[in-house]
C-alpha positions in Angstrom: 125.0 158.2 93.0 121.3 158.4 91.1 121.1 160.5 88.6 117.5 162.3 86.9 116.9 160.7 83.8 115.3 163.7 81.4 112.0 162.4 79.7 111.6 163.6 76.2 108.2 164.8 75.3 106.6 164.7 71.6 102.7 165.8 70.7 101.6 164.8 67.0 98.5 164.8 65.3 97.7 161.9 63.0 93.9 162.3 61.6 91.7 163.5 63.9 93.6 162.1 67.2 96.4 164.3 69.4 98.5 161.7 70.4 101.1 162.4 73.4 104.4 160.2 72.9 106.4 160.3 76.0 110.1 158.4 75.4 111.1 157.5 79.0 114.5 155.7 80.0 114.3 151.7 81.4 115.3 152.9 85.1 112.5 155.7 85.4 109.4 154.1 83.9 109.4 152.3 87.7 106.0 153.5 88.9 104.8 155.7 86.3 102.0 155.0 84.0 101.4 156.7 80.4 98.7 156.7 78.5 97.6 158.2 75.2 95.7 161.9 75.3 92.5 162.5 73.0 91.9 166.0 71.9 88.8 166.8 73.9 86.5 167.7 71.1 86.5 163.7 69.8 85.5 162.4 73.0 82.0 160.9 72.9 82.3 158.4 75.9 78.1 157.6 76.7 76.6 160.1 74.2 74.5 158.4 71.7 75.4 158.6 68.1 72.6 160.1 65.8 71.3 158.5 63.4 70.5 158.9 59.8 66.4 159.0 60.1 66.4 159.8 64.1 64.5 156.6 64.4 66.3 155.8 68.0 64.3 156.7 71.3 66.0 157.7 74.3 64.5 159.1 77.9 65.6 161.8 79.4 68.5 160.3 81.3 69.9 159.0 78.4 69.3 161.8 76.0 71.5 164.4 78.6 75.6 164.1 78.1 77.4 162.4 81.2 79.2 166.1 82.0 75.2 167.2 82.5 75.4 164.9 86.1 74.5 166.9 89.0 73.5 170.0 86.3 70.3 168.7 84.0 70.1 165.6 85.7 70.1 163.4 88.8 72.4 161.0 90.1 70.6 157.1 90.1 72.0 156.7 93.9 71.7 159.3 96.6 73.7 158.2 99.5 75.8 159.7 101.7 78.7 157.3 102.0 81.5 159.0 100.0 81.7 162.1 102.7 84.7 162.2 104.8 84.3 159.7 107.8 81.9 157.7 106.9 82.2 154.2 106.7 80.0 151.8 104.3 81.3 152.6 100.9 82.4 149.3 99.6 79.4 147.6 101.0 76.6 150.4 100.1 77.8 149.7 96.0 77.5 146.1 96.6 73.8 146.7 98.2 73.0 148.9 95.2 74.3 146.5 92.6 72.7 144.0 93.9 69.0 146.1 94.9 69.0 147.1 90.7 70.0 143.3 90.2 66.9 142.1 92.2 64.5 144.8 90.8 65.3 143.8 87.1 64.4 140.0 88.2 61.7 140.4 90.2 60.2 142.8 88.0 61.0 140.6 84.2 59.8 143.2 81.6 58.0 145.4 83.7 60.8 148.0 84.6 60.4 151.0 82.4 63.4 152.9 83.3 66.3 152.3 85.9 65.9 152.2 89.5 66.6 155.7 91.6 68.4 154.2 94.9 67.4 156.9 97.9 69.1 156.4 101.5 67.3 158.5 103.9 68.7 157.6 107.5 67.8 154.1 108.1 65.1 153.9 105.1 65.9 152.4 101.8 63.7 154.4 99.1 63.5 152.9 95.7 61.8 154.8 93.0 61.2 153.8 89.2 58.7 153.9 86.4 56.8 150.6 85.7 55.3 149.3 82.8 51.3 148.5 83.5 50.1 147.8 80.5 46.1 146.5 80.9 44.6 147.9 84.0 42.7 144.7 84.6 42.4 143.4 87.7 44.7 140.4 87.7 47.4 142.6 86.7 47.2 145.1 89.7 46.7 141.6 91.7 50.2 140.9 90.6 51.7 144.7 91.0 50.1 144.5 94.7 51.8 141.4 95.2 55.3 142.1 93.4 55.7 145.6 96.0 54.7 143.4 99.1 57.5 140.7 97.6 59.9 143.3 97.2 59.6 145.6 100.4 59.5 142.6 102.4 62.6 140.5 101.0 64.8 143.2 100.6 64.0 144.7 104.4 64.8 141.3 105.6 68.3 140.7 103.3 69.3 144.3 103.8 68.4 144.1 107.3 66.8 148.1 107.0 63.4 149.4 105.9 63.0 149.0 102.0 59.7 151.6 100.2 58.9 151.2 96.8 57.8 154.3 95.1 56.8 153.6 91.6 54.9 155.7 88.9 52.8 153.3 86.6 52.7 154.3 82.7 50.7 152.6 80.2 53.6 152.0 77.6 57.1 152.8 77.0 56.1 155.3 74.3 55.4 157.7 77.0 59.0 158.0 78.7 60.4 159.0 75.5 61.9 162.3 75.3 63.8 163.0 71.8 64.6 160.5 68.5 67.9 160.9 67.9 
């Protein structure tokens, strides 16, 4: 006959951390995973630290909290692939990796913020903010040629329409929303 082990529960605070100790015997730890418990006021998980003479730049993306998703600001990928029933979820992460992957290459130093991933039916829409710089002709040339290169690769290895929407800026200075 099996008998219930009892767990025995203890909560301390040492510093600034609530730690929860859980003492569990050998035969019921089968299958059960533990892990320690910060208080939620000391967890700072992709907030950016301020520093002493707010010398650090960050957009607006970066300077909104990661509880602010879907409130103050946008997701990066709109897709529809984690609904109930639909299929493609594996494989539309892997495309989107490896869309931002091919974005960051083909565009070396160019890229001004990260790429916004849009699925609209069977269209691909990519949207970002571009670096221009001079607004001589050689270097539109190039942009000209880089959204051709782009569209046209990724429609052919994704095997769907690909659209490039990009917004041009003439520095980096001007996607800065708040020194922190």
């Amino acid at each position: 006959m099996f008998r219930m082990a009892r767990f025995k529960v203890k909560i301390t605070l040492r510093g600034s951390k609530c730690l929860l100790q859980i003492s569990i015997p050998q035969l019921a730890t089968r299958g059960l995973q533990t892990s320690f418990v910060l208080c939620r006021k000391h967890r700072r998980a992709g907030i950016y630290k301020v520093s002493k003479n707010q010398s650090i730049p960050l957009t607006y993306e970066q300077a909104k909290p990661p509880y602010a998703i879907g409130v103050d600001k946008s997701w990066l990928t709109w897709n529809t692939s984690n609904l109930k029933g639909e299929g493609r979820k594996s494989e539309t992460t892997v495309e989107d990796v490896f869309i931002r992957n091919f974005m960051h290459g083909t565009w070396t130093g160019k890229l001004a913020s990260e790429v916004v991933i849009k699925r609209r039916h069977n269209m691909i829409f990519l949207g970002a903010y571009i670096n221009f710089g001079t607004k001589s002709l050689p270097g539109a040339l190039r942009i000209y040629f880089l959204i051709g290169y782009t569209e046209e690769l990724l429609s052919c290895l994704l095997k769907c329409p690909v659209k490039l929407e990009l917004q041009t800026l003439d520095s980096d200075r001007d996607l800065i929303f708040k020194y922190v």
